[in-house]
C-alpha positions in Angstrom: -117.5 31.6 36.0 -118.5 35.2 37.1 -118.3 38.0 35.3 -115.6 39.8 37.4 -113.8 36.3 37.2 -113.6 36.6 33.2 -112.7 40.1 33.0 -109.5 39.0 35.1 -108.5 36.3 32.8 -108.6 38.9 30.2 -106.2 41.0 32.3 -104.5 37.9 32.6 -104.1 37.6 29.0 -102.9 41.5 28.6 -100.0 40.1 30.6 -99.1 37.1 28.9 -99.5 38.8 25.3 -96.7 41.3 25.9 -94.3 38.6 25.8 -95.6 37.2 22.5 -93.2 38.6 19.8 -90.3 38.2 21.4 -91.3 34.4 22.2 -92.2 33.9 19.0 -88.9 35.2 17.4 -87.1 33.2 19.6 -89.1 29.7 18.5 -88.6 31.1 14.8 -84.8 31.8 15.0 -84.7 27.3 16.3 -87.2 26.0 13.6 -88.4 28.4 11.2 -90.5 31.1 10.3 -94.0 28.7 10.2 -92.5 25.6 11.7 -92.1 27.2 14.9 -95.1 28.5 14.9 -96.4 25.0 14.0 -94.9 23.1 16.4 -96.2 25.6 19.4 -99.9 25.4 18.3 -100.3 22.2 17.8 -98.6 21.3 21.5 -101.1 24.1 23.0 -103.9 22.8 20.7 -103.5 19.2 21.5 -103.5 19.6 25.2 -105.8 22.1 25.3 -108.6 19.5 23.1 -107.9 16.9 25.4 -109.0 18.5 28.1 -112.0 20.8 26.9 -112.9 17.1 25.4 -112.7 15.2 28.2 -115.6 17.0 29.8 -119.0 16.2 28.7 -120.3 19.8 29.4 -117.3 21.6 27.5 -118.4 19.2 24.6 -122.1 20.1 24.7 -121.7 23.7 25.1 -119.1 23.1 22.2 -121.9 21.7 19.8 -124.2 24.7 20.7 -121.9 27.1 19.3 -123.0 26.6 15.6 -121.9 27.1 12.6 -121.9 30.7 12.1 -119.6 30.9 15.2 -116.8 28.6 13.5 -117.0 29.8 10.0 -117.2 33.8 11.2 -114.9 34.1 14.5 -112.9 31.0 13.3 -111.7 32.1 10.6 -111.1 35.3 12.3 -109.1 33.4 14.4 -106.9 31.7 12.3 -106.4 34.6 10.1 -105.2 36.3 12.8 -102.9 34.0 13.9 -101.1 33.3 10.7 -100.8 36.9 9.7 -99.7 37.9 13.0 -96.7 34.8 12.8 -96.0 36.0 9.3 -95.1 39.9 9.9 -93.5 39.0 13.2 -90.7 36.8 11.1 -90.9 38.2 7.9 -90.2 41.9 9.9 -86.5 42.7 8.3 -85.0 44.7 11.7 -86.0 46.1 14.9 -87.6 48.8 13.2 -90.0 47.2 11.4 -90.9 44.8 14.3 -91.8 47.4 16.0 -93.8 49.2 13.4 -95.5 46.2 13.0 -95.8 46.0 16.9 -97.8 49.2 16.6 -99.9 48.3 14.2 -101.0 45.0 15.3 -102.0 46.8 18.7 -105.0 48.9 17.1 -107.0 46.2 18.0 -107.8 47.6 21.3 -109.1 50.6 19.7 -111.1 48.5 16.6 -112.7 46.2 19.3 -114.1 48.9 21.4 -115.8 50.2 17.8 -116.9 46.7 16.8 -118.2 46.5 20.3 -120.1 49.7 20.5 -121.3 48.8 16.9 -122.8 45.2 17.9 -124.0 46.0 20.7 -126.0 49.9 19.4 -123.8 51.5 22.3 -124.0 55.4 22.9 -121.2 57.4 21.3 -120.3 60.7 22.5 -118.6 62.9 19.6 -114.7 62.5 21.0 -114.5 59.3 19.5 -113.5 60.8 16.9 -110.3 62.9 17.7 -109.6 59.8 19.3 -109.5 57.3 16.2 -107.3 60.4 14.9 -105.2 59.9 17.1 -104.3 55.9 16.6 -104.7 56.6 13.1 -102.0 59.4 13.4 -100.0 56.9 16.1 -100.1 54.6 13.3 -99.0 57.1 10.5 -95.8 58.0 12.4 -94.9 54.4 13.2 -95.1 54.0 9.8 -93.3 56.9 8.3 -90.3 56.9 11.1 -89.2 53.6 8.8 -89.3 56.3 5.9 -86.4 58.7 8.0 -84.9 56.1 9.9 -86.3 57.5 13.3 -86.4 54.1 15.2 -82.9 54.0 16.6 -79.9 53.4 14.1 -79.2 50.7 16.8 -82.6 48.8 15.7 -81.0 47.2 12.8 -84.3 48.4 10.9 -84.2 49.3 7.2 -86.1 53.1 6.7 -87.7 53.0 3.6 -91.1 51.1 2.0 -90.0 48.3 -0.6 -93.0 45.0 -1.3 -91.3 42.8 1.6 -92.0 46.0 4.1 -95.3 46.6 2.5 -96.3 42.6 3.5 -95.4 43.4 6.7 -97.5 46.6 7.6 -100.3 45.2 5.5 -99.9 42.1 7.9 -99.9 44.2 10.8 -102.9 46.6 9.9 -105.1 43.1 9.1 -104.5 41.7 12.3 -105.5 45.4 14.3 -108.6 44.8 12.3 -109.4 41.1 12.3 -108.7 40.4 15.9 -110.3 43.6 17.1 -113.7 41.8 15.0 -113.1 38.7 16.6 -113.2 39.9 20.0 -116.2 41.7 19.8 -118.1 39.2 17.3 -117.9 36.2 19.3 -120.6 37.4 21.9 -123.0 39.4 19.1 -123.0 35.6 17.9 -123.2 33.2 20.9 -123.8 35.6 23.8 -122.0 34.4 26.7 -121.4 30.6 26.4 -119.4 28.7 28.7 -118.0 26.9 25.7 -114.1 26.9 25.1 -113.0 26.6 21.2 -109.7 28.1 21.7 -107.5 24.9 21.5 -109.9 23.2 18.4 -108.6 26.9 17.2 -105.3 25.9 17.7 -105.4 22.5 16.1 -107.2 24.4 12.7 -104.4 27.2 12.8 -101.8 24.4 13.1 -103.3 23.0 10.1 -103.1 26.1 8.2 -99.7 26.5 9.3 -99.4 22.6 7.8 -100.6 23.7 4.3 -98.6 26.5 3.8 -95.8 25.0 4.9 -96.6 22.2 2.4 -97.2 25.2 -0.3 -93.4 25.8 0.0 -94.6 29.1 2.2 -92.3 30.1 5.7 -89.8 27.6 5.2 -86.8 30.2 6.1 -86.0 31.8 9.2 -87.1 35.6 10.5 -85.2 38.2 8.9 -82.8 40.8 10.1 -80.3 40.6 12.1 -81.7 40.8 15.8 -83.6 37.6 14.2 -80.0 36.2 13.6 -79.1 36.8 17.5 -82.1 34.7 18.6 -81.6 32.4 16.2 -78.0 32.0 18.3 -79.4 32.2 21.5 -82.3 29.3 21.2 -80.4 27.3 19.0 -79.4 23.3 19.6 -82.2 22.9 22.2 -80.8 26.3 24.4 -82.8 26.9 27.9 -83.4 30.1 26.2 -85.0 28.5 23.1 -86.9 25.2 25.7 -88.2 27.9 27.6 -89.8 30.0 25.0 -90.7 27.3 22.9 -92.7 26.1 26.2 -94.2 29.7 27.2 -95.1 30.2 23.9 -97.1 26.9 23.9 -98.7 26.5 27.4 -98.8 30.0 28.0 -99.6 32.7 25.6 -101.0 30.0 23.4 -103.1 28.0 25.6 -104.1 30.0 28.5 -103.7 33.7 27.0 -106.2 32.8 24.0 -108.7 31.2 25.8 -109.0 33.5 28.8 -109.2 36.4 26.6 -112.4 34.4 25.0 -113.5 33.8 28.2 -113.2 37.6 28.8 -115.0 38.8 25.7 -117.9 36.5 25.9 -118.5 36.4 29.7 -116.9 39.2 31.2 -116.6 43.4 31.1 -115.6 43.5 27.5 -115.4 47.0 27.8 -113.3 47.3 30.8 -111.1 44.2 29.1 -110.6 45.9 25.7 -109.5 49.4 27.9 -107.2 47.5 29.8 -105.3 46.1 26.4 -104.3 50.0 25.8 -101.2 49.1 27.7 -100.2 45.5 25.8 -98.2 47.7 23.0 -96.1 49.2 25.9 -95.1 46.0 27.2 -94.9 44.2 24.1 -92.3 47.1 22.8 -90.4 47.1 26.3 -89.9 43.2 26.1 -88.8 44.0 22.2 -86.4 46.4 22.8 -84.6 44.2 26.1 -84.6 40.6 24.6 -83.8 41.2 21.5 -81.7 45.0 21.9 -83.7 46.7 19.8 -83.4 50.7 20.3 -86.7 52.3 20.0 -86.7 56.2 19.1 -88.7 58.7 20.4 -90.8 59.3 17.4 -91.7 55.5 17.9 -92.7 55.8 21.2 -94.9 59.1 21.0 -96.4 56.7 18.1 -97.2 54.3 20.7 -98.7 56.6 23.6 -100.7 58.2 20.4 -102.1 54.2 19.7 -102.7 53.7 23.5 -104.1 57.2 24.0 -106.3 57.3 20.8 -108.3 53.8 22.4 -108.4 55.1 25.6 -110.0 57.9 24.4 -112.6 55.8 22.1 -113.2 53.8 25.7 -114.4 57.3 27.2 -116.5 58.1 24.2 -118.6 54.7 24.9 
């Protein structure tokens, strides 16, 4: 695969992970906040081993991966993908979806630092004002639960209590941890034709398994826009087949693993810029699915997130 090949995947993927919340509330609101979850990974997992297994060069390059690899960007990996699950169903309204929207979406901005660290990039001095600004994109997300600035419509709760506090904790580790996955994965294996992305899946299915078995995610997503998609993909639904099935063979399978194409084979640079806009659309498909009313203070958080990395891009 060329270069300029990979870096469209990871476009690709942008696309695709826009959709993701709303997917994923929708699969939670039919079988629960981990089941869901559960059932989707290990389809997209499944499928996906099968055929990275059933060539004998995708298992070789597999095997050359080594064990740093799985333990480091692995566990990464699976992290992410359970916290991410978590705070999008245990998010009480529309408000703090979307809060934790914006914080999952520093990412874009924490790869292109873990990238510029690896790899002993030049940094001009405007990185800074521009990590002020996501940080201060972040703050105001934050604090607009504190006034009740995200729409009254959002069915949000203002105000911090220990359930919203798992939440934005949720959402702050995943801006980290996947932002450190991204860019560890080629400091680590360089640019490998290798596709672990579905044995991924199958571990994060497992994790899913254990909790699950730890009496952890066995109710639905909260609130009561979580309520509506429980009614809309409900007894087997189109709405519910068909996100249930993009979820799996879509934003699961493909989106994952051409973003890790991306990252280890194409312009990560140019790949991680291009994720600036993924909060946009992931707040636009938030606000039409599931009629959730974002304020303006929530959106001039959002341009200040997208902003603040596209700044940090600049300053590389």
């Amino acid at each position: 695969m060329s270069p300029a090949g990979a870096t469209t995947r990871g476009f690709i993927a942008i696309f695709f992970w826009g959709t993701s919340i709303v997917a994923g509330r929708l699969i939670m609101g039919s079988l629960g906040l981990l089941r869901g979850p559960l059932a989707a990974t290990l389809v997209s997992g499944a499928l996906g081993t099968i055929l990275v297994l059933s060539r004998r060069a995708s298992r070789q390059a597999l095997r050359r991966l080594g064990a740093r690899y799985w333990l480091a960007c692995g566990g990464l990996f699976v992290s992410y993908l359970v916290a991410y699950n978590l705070g999008t169903g245990l998010a009480a309204g529309g408000g703090q979806l979307l809060a934790f929207n914006v914080l999952n979406y520093l990412w874009p901005m924490t790869t292109l630092l873990f990238s510029a660290a690896f790899t002993r990039s030049r940094v001009r001095w405007w990185i800074a004002p521009g990590i002020a600004a996501g940080l201060a994109g972040t703050a105001i997300a934050l604090l607009s639960q504190v006034t009740g600035a995200v729409g009254a419509a959002s069915g949000g709760a203002g105000g911090f209590d220990a359930s919203s506090l798992v939440v934005y904790g949720l959402g702050l580790y995943c801006g980290v941890a996947w932002g450190l996955y991204s860019a560890l994965g080629r400091k680590l294996v360089g640019q490998s034709e290798a596709n672990p992305v579905p044995l991924l899946f199958l571990a994060t299915a497992a994790a899913y398994a254990l909790l699950l078995a730890a009496g952890v995610g066995r109710q639905s997503p909260a609130g009561a826009e979580a309520r509506a998609a429980a009614s809309l993909a409900s007894g087997g639904s189109l709405a519910g087949i068909v996100a249930f099935l993009w979820r799996a063979l879509v934003v699961d399978l493909l989106s994952y693993a051409f973003w890790d194409a991306a990252m280890r084979r194409g312009n990560q640079v140019l790949a991680a810029a291009a994720s600036f806009l993924t909060p946009i659309l992931s707040s636009a498909c938030i606000a039409i699915v599931l009629g959730v009313t974002p304020g303006w203070r929530f959106w001039l958080a959002t341009l200040l997130v997208v902003g603040g990395a596209a700044v940090c891009r600049l300053a590389v």
